[in-house]
Backbone bond lengths (Angstrom), bond angles and torsions (degrees), N, CA, C in turn:
res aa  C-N    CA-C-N  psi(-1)  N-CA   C-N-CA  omega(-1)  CA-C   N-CA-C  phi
1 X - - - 1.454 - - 1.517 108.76 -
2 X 1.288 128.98 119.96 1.235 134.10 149.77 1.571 137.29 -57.25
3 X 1.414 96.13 131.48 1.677 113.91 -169.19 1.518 102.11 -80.94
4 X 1.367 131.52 -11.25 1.117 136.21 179.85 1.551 113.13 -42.38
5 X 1.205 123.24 142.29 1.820 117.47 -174.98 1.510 105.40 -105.67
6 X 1.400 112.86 78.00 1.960 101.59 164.57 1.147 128.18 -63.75
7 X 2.070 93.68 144.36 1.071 108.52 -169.21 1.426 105.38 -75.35
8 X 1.531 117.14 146.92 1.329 117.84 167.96 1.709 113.62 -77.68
9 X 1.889 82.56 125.58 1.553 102.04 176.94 1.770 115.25 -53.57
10 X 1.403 113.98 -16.76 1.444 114.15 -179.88 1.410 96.41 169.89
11 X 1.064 118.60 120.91 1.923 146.48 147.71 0.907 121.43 -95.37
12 X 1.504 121.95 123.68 1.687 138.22 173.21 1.776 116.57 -128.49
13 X 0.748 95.44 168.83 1.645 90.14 175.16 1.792 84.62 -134.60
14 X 1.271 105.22 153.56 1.722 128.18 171.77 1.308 100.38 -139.53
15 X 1.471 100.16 113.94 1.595 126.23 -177.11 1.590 104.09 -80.18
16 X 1.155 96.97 149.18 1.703 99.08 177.81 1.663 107.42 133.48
17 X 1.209 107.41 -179.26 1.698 116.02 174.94 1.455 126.96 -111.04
18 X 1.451 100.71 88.86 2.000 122.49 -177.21 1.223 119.46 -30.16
19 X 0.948 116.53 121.43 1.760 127.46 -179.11 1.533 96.59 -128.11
20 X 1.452 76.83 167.95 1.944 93.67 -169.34 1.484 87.12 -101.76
21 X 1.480 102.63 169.54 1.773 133.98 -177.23 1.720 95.77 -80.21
22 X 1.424 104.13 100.25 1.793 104.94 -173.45 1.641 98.11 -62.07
23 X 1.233 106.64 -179.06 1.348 106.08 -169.28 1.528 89.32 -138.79
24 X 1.676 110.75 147.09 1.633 135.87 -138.99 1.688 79.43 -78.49
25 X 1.530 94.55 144.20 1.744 114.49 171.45 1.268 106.28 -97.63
26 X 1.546 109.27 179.61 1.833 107.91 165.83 1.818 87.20 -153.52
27 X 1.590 75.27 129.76 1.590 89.51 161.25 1.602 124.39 -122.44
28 X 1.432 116.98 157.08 1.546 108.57 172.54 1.100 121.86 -93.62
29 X 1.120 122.38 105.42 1.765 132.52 177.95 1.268 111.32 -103.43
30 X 1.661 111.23 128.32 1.394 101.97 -162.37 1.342 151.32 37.09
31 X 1.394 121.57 15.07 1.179 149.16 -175.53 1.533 122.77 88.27
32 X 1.668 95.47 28.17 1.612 96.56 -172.43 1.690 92.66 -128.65
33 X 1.119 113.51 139.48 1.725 135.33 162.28 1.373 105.23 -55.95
34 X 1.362 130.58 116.61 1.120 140.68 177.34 1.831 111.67 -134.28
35 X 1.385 116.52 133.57 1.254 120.32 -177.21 1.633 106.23 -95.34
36 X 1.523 103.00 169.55 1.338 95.27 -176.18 1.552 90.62 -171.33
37 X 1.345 132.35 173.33 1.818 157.43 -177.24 1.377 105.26 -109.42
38 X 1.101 117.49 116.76 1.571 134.16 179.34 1.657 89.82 -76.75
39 X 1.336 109.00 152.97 1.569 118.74 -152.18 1.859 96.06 -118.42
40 X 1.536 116.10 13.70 1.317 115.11 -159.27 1.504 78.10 -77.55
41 X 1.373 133.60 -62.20 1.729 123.78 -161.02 1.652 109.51 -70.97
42 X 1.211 122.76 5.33 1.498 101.54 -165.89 1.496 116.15 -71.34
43 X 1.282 135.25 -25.98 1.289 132.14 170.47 1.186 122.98 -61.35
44 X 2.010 119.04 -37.07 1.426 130.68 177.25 1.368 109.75 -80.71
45 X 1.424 131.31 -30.88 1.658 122.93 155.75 1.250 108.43 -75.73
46 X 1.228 142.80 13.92 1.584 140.06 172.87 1.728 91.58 -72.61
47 X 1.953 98.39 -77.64 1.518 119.41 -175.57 1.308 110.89 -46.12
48 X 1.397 124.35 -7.60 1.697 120.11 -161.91 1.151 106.01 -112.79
49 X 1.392 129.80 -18.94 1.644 150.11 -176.26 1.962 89.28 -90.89
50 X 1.262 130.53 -76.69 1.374 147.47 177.53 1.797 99.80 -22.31
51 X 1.246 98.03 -72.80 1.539 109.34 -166.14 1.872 99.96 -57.13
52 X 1.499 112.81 -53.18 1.303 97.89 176.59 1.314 130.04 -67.37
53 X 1.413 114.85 -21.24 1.906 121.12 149.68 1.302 107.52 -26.19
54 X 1.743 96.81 -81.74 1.401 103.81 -179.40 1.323 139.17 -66.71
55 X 1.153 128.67 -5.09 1.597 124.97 169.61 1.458 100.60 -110.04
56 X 1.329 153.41 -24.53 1.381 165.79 -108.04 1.994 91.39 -120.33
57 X 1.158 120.70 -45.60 1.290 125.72 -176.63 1.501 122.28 -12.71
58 X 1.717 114.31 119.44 1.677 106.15 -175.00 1.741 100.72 99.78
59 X 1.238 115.76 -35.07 1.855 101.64 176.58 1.459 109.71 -52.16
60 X 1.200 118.63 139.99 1.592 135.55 147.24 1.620 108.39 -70.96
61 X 0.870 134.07 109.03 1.653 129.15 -173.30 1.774 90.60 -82.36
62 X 1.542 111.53 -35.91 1.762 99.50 176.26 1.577 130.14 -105.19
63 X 1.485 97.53 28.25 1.601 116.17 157.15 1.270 102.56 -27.48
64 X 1.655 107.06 -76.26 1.391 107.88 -140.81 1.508 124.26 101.07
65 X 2.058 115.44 -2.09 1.351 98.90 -148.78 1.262 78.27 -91.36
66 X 1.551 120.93 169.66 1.016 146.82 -145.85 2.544 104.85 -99.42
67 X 0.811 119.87 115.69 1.547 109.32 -178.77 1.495 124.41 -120.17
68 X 0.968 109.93 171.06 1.680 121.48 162.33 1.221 95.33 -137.80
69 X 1.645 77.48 153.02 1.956 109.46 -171.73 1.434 90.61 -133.77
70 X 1.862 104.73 125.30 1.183 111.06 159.58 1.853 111.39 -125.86
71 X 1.099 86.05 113.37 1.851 89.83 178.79 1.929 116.00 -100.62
72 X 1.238 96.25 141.20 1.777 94.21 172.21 1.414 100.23 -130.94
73 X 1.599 113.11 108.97 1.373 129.70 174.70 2.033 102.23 -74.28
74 X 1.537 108.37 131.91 1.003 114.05 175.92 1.824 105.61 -120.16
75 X 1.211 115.94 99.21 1.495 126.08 -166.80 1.644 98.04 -74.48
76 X 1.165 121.52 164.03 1.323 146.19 -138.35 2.175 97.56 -109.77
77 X 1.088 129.02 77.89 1.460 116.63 -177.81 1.213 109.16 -34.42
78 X 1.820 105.61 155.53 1.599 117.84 175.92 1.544 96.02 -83.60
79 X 1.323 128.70 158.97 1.266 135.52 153.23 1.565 111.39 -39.27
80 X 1.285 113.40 -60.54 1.718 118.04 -175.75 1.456 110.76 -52.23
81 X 2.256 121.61 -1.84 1.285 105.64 164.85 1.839 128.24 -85.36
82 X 1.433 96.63 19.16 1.562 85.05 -161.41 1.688 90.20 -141.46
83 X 1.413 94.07 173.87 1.654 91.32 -158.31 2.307 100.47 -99.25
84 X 0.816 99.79 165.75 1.231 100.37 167.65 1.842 125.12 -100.85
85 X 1.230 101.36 173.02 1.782 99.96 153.81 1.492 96.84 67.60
86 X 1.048 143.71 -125.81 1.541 130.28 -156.76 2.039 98.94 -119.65
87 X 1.040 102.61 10.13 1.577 121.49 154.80 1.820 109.92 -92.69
88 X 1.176 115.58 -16.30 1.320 130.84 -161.33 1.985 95.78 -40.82
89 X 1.467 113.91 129.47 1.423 108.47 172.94 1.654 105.39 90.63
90 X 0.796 124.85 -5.35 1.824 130.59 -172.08 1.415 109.17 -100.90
91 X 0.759 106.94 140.06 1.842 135.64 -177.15 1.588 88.98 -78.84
92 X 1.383 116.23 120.39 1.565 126.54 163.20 1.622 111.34 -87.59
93 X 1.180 113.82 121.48 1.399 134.40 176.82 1.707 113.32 -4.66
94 X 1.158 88.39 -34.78 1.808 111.67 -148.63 1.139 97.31 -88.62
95 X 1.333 133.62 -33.51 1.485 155.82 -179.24 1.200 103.08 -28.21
96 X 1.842 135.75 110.35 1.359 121.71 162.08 1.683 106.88 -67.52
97 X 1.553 104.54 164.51 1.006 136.68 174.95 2.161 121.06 -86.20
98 X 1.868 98.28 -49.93 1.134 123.47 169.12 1.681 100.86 -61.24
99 X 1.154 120.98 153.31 1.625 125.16 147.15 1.443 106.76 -112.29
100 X 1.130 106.04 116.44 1.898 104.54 -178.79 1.689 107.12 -118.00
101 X 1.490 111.16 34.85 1.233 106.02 173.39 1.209 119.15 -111.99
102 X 1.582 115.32 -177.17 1.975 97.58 172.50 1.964 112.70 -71.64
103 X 1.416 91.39 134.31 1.211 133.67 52.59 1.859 109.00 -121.11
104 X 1.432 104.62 141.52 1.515 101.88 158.06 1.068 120.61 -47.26
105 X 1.421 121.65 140.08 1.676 116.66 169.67 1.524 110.80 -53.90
106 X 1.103 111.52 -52.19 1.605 113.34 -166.31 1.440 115.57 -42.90
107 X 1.441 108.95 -42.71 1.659 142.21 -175.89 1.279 90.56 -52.60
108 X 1.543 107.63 -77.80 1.454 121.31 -164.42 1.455 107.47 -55.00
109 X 1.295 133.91 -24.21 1.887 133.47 -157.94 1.894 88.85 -91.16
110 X 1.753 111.90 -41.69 1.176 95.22 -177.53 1.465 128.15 -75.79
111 X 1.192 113.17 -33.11 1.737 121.99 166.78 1.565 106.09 -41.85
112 X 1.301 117.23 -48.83 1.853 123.77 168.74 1.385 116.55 -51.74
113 X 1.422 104.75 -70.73 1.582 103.95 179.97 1.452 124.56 -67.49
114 X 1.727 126.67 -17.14 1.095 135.42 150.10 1.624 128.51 -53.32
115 X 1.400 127.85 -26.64 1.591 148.73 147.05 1.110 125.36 -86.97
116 X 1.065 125.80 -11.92 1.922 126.38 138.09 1.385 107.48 -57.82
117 X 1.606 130.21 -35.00 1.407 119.28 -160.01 1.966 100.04 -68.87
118 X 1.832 98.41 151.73 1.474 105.16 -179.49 1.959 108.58 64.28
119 X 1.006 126.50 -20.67 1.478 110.12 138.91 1.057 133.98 -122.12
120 X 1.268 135.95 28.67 1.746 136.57 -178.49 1.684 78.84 -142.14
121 X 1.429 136.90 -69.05 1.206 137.63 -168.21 1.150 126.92 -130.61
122 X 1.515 131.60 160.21 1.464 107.26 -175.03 1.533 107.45 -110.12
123 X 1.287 112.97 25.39 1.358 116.96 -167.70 1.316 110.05 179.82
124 X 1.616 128.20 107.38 1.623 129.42 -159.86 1.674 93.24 -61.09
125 X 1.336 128.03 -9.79 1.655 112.52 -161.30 1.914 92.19 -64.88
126 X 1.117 127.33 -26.52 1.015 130.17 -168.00 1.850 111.53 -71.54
127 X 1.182 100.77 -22.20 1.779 113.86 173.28 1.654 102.97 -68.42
128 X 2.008 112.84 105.37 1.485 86.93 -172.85 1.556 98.87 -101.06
129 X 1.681 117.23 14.26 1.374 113.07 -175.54 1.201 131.06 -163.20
130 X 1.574 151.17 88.84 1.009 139.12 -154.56 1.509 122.07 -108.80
131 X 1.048 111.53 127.76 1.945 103.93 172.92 1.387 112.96 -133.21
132 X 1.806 100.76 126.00 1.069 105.90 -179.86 1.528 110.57 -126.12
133 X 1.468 118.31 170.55 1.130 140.24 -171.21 1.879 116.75 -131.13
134 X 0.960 120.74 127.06 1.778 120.53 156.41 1.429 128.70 -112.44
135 X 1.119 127.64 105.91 1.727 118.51 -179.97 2.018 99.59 -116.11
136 X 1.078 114.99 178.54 1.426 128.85 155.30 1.405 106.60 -83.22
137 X 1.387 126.87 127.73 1.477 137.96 168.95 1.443 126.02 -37.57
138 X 1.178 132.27 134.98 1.177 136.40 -130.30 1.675 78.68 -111.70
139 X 1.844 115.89 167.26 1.331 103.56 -155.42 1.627 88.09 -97.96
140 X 1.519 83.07 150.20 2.031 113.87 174.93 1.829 108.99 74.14
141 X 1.698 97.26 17.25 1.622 102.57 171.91 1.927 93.85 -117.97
142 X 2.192 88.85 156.39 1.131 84.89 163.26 1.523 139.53 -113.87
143 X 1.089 136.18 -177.67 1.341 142.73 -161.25 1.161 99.54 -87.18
144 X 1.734 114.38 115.33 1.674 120.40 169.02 1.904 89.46 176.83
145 X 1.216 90.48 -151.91 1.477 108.01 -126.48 1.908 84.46 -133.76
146 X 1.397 112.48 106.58 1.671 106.74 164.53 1.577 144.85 -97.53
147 X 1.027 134.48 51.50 1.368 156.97 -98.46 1.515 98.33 -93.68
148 X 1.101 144.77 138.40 1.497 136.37 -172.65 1.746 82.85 -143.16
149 X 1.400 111.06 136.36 1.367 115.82 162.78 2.040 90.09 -112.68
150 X 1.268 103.28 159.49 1.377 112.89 153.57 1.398 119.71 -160.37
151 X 1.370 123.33 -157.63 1.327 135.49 -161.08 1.471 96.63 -71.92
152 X 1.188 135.88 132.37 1.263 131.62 144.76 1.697 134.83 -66.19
């Protein structure tokens, strides 16, 4: 394995608040089982499809060439992290760093690599590596998602 540091083929950040890839419902309609897409991510795969339009420019989606995806999800703080009144805007001591709530990472990495498909690749088999990260947003930054594809 090489120590070599690749350059990323393209970095973007997609602003907004990260949700995971919901997972398919079933309802009974008329006495028949019918599947369907829970509508909680559709605005955050809107911005995540858009941004890779726009920064993505020049991919072959049927290369074939081979990538890594490194994403760092920056989750959205609760109000109860910051202080009020002439603390107003301040990070309280207590404040985690980790976000260990939903969305799952896993959730969240597939909603990403699922809106890369047909412009970064035409087929995830070609993804030979992904690393991701989730924290709460660091103060006077915003909440989204920074996506680096590179060389595999």
């Amino acid at each position: 394995m090489s120590d070599e540091i690749k350059k990323p083929l393209v970095e973007f950040f997609v602003e907004g608040s990260p949700k995971g890839q919901p997972r398919p419902r079933v309802a009974v309609i008329a006495g028949r089982a019918r599947m369907y897409n829970g509508k909680s991510a559709c605005e955050w795969s809107g911005l995540v499809k858009e941004a890779a339009h726009e920064h993505c420019v020049g991919f072959d989606p049927d290369s074939g060439d081979p990538v890594a995806i490194e994403l760092e999800f920056a989750m959205p703080r609760p109000a109860n992290h910051t202080g009020t009144g002439k603390n107003e805007g301040k990070l309280k001591s207590w404040a985690p760093h980790h976000h260990t709530n939903k969305p799952d990472i896993d959730n969240a990495v597939k909603l990403v690599l699922d809106q890369l498909h047909d412009i970064v690749y035409a087929s995830d088999q070609v993804v030979t590596s992904v690393s991701a990260t989730k924290s709460y947003t660091l103060e006077g930054c915003s909440p989204g998602c920074l996506v680096r594809i590179l060389p595999a």
